[in-house]
Residue frames as a rotation matrix with the C-alpha (Angstrom) as fourth column:
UNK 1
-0.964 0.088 0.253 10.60
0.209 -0.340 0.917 5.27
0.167 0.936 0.309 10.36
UNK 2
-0.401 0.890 -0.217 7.40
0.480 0.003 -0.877 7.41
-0.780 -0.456 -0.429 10.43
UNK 3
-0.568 0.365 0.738 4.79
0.658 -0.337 0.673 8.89
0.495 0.868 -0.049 7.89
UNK 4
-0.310 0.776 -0.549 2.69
0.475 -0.375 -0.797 11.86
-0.824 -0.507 -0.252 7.65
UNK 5
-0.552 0.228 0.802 0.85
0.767 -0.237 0.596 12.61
0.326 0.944 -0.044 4.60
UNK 6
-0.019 0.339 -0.940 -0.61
0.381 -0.867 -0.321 16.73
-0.924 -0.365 -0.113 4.45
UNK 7
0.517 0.123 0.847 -1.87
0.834 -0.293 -0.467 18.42
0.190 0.948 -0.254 1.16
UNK 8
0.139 -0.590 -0.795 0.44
0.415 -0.694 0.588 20.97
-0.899 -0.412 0.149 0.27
UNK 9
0.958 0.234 0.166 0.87
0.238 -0.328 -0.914 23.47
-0.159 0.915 -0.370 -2.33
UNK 10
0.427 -0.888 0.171 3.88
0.745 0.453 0.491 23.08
-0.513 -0.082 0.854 -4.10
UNK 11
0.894 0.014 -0.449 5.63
-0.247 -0.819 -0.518 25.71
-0.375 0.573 -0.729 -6.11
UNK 12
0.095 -0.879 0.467 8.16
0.862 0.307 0.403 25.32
-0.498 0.365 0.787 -8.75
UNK 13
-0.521 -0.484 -0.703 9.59
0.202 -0.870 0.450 27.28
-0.830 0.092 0.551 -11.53
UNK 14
-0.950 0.289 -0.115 7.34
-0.161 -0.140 0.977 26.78
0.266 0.947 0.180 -14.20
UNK 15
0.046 0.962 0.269 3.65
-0.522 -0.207 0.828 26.32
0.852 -0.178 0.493 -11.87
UNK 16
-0.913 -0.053 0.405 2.44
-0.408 0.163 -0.898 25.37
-0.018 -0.985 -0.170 -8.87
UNK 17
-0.367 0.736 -0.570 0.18
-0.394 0.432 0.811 22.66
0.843 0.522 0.132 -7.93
UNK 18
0.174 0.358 0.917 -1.51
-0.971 0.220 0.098 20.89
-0.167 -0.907 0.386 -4.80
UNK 19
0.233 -0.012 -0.972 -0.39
-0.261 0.962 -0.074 17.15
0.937 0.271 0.221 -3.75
UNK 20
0.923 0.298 0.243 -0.57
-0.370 0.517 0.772 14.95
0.104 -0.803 0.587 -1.11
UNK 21
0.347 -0.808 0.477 2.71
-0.757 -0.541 -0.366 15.19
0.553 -0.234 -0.799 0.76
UNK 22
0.853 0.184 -0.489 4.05
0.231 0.707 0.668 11.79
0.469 -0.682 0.561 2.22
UNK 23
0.236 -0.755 0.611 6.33
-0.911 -0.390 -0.131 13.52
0.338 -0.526 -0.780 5.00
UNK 24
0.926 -0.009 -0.376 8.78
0.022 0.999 0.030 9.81
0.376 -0.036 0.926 5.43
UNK 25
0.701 -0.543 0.463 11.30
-0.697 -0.382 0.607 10.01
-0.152 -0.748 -0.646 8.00
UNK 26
0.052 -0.753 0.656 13.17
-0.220 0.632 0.743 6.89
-0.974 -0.184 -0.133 6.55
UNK 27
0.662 -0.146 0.735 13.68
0.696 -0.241 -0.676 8.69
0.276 0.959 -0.058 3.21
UNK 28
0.043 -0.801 -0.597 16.82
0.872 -0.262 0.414 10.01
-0.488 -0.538 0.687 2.97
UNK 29
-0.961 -0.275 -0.005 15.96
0.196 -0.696 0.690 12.58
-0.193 0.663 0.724 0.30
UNK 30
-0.017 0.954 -0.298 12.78
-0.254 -0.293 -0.922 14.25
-0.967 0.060 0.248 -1.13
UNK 31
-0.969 -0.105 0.224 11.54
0.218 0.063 0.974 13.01
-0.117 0.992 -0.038 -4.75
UNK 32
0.037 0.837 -0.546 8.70
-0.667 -0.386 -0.638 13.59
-0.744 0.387 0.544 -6.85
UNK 33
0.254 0.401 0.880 6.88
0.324 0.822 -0.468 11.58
-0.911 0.404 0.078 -9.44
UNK 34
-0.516 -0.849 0.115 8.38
0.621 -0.278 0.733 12.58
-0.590 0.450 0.670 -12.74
UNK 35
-0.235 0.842 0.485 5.03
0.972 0.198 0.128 13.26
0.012 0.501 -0.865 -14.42
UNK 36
0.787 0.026 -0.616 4.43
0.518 -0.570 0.638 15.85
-0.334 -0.821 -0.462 -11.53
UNK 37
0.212 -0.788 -0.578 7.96
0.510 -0.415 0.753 17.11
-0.834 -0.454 0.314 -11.81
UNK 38
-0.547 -0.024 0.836 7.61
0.826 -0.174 0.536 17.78
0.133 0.984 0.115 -15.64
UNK 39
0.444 0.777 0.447 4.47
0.661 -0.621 0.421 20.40
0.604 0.108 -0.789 -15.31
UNK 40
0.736 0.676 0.035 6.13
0.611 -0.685 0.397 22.13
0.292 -0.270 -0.917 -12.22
UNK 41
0.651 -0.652 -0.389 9.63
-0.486 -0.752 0.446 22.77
-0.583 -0.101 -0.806 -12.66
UNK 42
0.641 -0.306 -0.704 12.52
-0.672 0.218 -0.707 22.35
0.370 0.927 -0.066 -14.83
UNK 43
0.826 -0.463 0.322 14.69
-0.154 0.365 0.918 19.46
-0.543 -0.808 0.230 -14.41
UNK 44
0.431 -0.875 -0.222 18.14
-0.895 -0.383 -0.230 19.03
0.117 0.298 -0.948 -14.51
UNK 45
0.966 -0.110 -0.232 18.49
0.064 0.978 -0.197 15.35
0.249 0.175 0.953 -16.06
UNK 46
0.151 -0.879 0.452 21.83
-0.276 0.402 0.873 13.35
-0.949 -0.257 -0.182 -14.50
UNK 47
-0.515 -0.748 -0.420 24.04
-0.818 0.281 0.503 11.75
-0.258 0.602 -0.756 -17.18
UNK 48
-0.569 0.231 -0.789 22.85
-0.202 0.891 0.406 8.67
0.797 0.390 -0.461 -16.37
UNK 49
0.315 0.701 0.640 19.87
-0.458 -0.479 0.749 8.01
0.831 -0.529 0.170 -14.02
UNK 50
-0.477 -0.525 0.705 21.03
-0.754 -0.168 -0.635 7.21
0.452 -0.835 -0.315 -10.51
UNK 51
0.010 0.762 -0.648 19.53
0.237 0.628 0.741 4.11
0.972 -0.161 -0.174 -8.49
UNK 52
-0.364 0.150 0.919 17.81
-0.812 -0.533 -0.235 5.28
0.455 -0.832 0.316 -5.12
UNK 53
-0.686 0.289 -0.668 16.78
0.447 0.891 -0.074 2.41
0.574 -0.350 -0.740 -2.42
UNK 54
0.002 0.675 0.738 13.36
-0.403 -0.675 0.618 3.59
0.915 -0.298 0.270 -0.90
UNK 55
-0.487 -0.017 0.873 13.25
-0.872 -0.043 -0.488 3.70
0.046 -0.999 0.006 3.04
UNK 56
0.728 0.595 -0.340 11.83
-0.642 0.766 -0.036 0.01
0.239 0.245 0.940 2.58
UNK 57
0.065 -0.915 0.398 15.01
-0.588 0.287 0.756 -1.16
-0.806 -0.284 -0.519 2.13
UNK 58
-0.020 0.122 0.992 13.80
0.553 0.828 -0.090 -3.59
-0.833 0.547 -0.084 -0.61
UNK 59
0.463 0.376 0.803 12.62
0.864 0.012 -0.504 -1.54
-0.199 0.927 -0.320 -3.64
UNK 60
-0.572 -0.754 -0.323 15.15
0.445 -0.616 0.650 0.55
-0.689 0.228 0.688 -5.91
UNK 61
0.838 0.544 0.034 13.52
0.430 -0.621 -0.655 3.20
-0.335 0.564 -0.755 -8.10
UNK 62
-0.163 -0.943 0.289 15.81
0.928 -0.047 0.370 5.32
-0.335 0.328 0.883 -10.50
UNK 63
0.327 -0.071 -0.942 16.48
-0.153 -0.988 0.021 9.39
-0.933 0.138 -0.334 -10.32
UNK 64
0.291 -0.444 0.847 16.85
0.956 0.163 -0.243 10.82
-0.030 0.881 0.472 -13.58
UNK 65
-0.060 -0.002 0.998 17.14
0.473 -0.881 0.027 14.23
0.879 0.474 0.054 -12.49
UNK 66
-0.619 -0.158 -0.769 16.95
0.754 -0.392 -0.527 16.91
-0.218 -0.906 0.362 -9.84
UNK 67
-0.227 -0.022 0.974 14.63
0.287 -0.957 0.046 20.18
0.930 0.290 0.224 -9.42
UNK 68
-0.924 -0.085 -0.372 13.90
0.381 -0.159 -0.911 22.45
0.018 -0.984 0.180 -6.59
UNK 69
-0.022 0.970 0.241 10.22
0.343 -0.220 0.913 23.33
0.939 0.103 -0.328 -5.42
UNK 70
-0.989 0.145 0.034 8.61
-0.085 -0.361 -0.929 25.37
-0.123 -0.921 0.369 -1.94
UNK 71
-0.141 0.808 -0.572 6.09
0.686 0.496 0.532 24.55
0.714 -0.317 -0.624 0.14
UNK 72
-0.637 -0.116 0.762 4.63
-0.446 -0.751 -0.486 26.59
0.629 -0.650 0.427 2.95
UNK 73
0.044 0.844 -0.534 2.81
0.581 0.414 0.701 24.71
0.813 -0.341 -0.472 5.86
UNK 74
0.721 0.691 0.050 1.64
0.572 -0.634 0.520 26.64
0.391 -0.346 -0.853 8.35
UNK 75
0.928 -0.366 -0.074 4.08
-0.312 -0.870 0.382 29.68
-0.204 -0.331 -0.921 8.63
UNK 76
0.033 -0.865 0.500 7.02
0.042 0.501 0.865 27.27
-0.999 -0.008 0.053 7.59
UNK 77
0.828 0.009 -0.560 8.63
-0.560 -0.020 -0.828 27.81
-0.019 1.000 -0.011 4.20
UNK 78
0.477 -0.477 0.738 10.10
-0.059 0.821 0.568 24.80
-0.877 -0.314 0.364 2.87
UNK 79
0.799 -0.142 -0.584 12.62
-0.596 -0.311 -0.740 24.60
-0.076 0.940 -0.333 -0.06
UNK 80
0.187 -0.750 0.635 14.94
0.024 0.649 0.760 22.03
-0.982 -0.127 0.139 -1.19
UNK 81
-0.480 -0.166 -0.861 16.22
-0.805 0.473 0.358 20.26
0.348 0.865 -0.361 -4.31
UNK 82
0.343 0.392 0.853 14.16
-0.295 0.908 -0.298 17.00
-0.892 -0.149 0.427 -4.41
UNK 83
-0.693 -0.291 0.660 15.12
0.212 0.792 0.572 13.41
-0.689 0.536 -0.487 -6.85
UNK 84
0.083 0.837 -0.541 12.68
-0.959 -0.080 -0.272 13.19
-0.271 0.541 0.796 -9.92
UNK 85
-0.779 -0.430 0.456 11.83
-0.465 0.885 0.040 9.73
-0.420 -0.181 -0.889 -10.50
UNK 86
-0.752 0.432 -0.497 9.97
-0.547 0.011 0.837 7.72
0.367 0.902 0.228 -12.78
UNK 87
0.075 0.629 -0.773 8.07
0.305 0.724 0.619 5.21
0.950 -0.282 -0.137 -10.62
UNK 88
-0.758 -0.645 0.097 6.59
-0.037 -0.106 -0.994 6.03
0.651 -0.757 0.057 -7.52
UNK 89
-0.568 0.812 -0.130 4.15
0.799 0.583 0.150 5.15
0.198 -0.019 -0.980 -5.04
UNK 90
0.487 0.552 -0.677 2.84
0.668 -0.734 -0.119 8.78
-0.563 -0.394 -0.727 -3.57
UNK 91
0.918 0.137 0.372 2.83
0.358 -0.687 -0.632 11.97
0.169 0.714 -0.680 -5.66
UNK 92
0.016 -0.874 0.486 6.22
-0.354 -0.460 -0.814 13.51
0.935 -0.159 -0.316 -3.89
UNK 93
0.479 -0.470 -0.741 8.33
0.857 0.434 0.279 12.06
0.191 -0.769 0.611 -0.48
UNK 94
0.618 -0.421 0.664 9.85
-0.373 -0.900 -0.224 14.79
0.692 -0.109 -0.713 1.75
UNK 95
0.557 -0.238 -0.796 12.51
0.486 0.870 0.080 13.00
0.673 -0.431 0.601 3.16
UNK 96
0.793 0.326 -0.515 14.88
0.609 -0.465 0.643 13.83
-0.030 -0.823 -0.567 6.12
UNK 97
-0.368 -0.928 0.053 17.55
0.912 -0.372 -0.174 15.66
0.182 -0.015 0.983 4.58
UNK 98
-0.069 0.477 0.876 14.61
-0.133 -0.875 0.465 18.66
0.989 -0.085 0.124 3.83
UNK 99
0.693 0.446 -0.566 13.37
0.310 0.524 0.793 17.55
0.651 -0.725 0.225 7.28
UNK 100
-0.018 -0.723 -0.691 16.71
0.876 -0.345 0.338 18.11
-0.482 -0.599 0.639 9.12
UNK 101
-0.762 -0.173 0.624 17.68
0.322 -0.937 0.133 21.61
0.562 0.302 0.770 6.78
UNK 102
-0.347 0.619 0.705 14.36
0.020 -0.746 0.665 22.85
0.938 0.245 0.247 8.36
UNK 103
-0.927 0.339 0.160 13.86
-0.119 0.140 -0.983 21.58
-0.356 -0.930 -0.090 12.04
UNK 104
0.152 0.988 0.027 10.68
-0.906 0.129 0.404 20.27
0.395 -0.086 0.914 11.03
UNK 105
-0.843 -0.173 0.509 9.93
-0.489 0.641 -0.592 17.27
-0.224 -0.747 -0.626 14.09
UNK 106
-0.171 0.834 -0.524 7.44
-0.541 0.365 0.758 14.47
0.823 0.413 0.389 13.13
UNK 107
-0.656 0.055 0.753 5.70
-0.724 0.236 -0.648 13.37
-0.213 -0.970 -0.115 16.54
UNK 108
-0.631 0.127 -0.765 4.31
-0.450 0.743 0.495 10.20
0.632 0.657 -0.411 16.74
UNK 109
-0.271 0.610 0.745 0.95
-0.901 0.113 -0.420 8.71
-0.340 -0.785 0.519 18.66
UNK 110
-0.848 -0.232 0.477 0.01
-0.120 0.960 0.254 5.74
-0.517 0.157 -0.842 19.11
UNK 111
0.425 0.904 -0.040 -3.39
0.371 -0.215 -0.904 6.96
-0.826 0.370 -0.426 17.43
UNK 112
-0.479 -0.637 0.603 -1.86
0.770 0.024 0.637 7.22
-0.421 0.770 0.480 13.91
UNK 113
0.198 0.635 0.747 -4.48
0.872 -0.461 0.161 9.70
0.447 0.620 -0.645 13.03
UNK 114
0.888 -0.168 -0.429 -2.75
0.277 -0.550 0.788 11.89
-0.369 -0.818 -0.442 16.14
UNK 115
-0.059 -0.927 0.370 0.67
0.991 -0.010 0.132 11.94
-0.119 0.375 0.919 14.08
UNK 116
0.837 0.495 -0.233 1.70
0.426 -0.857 -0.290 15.35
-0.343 0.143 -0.928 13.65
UNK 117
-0.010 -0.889 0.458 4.83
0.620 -0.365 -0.694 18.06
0.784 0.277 0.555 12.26
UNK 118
0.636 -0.172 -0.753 6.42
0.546 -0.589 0.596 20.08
-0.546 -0.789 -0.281 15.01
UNK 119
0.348 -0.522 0.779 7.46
0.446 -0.639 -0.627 23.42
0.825 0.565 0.011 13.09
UNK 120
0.859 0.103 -0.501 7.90
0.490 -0.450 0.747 24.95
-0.149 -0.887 -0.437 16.43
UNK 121
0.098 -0.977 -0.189 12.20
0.238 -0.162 0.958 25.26
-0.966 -0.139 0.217 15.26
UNK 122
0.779 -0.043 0.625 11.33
0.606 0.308 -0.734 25.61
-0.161 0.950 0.266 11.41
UNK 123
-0.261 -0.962 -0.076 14.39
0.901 -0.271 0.337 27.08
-0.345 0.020 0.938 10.09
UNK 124
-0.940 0.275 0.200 12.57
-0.041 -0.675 0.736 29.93
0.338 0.684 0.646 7.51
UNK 125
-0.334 0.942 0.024 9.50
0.668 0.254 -0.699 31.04
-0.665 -0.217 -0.714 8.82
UNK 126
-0.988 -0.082 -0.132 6.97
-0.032 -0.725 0.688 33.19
-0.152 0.684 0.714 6.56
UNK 127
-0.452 0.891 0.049 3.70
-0.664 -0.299 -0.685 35.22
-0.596 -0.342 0.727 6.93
UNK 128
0.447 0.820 0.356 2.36
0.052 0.374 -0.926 33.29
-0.893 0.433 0.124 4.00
UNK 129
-0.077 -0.734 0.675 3.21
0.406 0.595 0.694 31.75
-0.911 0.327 0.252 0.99
């Protein structure tokens, strides 16, 4: 399990906003903070809210919903459906299902400050977002 956090502008259907991106290889899904997910797109509330185990292994948090949002980091356009969730510790989690849909490679040093994304394979590339 690795992290890389990267400001990214997010885009939904209803606005787009900058937030600090924790890219978390031992997150099986992307989520967002519900707050967050309210202002920038519409969600599509579950029945009943779902219980998600974060890549911890210990702490459950609970999806009430789904929306989709894009990102562009350099030349890489990123789109998914991501969880909405009420409690969370970082603003939005790109986990590795988006991660695998996109060939995006998270390379790890032993300088943590050296961590990095390899778009080199991104799946969707684009001049600009």
């Amino acid at each position: 399990m690795g992290l890389i956090k990267e400001k990214l502008l997010i885009k939904g259907d209803k606005a787009s906003k900058d937030l600090t991106v924790l890219f978390d290889s031992g997150a099986s899904m992307s989520v967002i903070h519900k707050d967050l997910a309210e202002g920038l797109c519409t969600i599509n509330y579950f029945d009943k809210p779902k219980a998600m185990e974060l890549a911890d292994g210990v702490t459950t948090v609970k999806a009430i919903g789904t929306c989709a949002f894009v990102a562009g980091i350099e030349g890489c356009d990123i789109d998914d459906d991501m969880r909405v969730v009420e409690k969370l510790g970082s603003e939005m989690i790109i986990g590795a299902s988006t991660l695998q849909k996109h060939k995006i490679k998270m390379v790890f040093d032993e300088d943590e400050k050296k961590n990095k994304l390899d778009l080199s394979e991104c799946k969707t590339r684009i001049d600009r977002l």
